[in-house]
C-alpha positions as CSV (number, residue, x, y, z in Angstrom):
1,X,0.0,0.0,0.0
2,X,2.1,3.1,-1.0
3,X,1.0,6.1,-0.1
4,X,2.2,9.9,-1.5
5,X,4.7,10.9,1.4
6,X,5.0,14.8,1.2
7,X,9.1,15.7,2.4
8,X,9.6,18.8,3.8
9,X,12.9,20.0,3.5
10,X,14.8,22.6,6.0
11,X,15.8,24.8,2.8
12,X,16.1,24.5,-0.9
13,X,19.9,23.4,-2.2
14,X,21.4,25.3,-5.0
15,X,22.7,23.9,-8.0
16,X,26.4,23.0,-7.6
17,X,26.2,22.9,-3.8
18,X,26.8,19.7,-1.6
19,X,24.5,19.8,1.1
20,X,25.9,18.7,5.0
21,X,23.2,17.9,7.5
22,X,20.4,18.9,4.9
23,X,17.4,18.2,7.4
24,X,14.1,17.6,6.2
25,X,10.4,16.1,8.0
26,X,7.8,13.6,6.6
27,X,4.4,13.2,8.6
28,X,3.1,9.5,8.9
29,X,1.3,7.7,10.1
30,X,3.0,4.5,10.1
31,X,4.9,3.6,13.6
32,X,8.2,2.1,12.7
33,X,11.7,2.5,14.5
34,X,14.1,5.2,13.5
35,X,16.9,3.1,12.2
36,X,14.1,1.1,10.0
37,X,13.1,4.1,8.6
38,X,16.9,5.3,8.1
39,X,17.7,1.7,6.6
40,X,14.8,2.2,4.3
41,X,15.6,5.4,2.7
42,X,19.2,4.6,2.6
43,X,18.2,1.4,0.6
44,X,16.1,3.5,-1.8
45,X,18.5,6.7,-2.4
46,X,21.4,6.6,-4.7
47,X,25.0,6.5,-3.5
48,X,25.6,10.3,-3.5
49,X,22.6,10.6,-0.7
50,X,22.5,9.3,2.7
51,X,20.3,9.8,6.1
52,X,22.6,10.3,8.9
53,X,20.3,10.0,11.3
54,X,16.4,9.8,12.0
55,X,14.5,11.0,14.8
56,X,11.1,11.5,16.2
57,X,9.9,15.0,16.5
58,X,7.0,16.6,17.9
59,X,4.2,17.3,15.7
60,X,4.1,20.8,16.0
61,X,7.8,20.8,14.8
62,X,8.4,22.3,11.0
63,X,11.8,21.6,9.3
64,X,11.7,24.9,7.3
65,X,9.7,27.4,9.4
66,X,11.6,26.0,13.0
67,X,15.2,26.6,11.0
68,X,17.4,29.0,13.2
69,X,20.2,29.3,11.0
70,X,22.3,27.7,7.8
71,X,26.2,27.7,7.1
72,X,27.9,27.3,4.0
73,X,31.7,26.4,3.5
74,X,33.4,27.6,0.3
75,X,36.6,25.6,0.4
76,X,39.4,27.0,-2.0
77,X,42.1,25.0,-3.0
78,X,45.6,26.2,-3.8
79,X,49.0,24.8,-5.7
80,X,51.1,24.7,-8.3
81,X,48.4,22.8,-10.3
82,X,44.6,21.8,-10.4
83,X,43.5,18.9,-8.4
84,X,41.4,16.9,-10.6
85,X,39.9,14.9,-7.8
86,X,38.9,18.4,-6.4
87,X,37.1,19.5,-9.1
88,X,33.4,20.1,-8.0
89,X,34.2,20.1,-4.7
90,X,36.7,23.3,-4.3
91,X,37.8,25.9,-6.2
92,X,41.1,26.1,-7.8
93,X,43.2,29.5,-7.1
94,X,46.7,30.0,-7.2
95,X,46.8,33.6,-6.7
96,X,49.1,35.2,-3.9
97,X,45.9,36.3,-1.3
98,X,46.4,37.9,2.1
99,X,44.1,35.8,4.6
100,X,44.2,38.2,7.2
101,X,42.9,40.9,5.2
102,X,40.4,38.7,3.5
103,X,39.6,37.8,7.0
104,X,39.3,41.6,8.1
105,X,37.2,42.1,5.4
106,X,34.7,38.9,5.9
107,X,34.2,40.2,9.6
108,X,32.5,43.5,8.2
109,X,29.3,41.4,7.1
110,X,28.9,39.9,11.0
111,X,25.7,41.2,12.4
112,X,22.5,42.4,10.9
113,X,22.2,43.9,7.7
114,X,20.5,44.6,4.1
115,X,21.4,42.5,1.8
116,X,19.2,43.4,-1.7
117,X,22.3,44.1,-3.1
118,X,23.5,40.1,-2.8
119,X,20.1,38.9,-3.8
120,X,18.2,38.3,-7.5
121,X,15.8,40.5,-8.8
122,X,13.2,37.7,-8.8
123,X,13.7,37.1,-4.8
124,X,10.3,37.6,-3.6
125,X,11.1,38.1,0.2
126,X,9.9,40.7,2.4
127,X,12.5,41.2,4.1
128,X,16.0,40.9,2.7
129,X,17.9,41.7,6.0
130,X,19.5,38.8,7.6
131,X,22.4,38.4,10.6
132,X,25.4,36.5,9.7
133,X,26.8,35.4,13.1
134,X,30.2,33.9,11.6
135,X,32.0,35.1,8.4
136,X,35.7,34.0,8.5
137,X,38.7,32.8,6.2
138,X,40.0,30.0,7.4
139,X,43.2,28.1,6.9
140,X,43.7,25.2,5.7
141,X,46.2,22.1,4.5
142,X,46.0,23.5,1.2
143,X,44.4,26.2,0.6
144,X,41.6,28.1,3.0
145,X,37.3,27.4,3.3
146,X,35.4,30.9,3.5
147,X,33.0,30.0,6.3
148,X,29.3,32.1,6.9
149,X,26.8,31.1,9.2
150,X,23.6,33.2,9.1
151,X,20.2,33.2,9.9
152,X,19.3,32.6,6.3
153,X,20.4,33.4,3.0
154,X,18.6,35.0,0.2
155,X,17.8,33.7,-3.3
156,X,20.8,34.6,-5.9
């Protein structure tokens, strides 16, 4: 007996983006255990998609509306050539940068602002102010991630 399941996802993902601890809600009726229901999807989704973790929430509980924040990680990687096995995954620059003025400059967008001026003409929000609570440039093996977390992010 299949039945149309209507998912409810925490936020949309963009094109291009890989998506960390994407949450999302289903209501059912059905009363089976957690891990069943995590063994079931995983069974059912292809290899680039998999369910960390299921839990039971309370009814009241929405995965988009009850979202307090989202953070995306650009990861930039730098040498003397393109990584092949990178590619989609990070950005190849080999450009001389200064972190710690990037890193100056990323910490001017902390706090609450207007932020039309990063959005697309078609966003149909009311609002287009957000707070970023983190915006920093951040080392790394090779290269450096350009980490902002937010309480949302506007349609570009």
């Amino acid at each position: 007996h299949k039945r149309h399941v209507r998912i409810h996802p925490s936020s949309r993902t963009d094109r291009g983006v890989h998506a960390m601890e994407q949450y999302f809600h289903f209501d059912t009726e059905l009363n089976i255990a957690p891990k069943q229901w995590q063994y079931a999807m995983n069974s059912a989704l292809p290899d680039d998609i998999y369910v960390k973790e299921v839990s039971i929430v309370d009814d009241d509980f929405h995965c988009r509306y009850d979202c307090v924040g989202k953070r995306y990680r650009y990861m930039v990687y730098q040498g003397a050539h393109r990584d092949v096995f990178m590619s989609g995954l990070k950005t190849y620059n080999d450009y001389d940068l200064d972190l710690d003025k990037m890193n100056q400059a990323a910490q001017q967008f902390i706090g609450t602002h207007d932020f039309t001026g990063f959005c697309s003409q078609k966003t149909e929000v009311e609002s287009k102010e957000r707070t970023l609570y983190q915006s920093e440039i951040i080392k790394t093996k090779n290269g450096f991630d350009y980490v902002v977390t937010g309480s949302g992010f506007l349609y570009n």
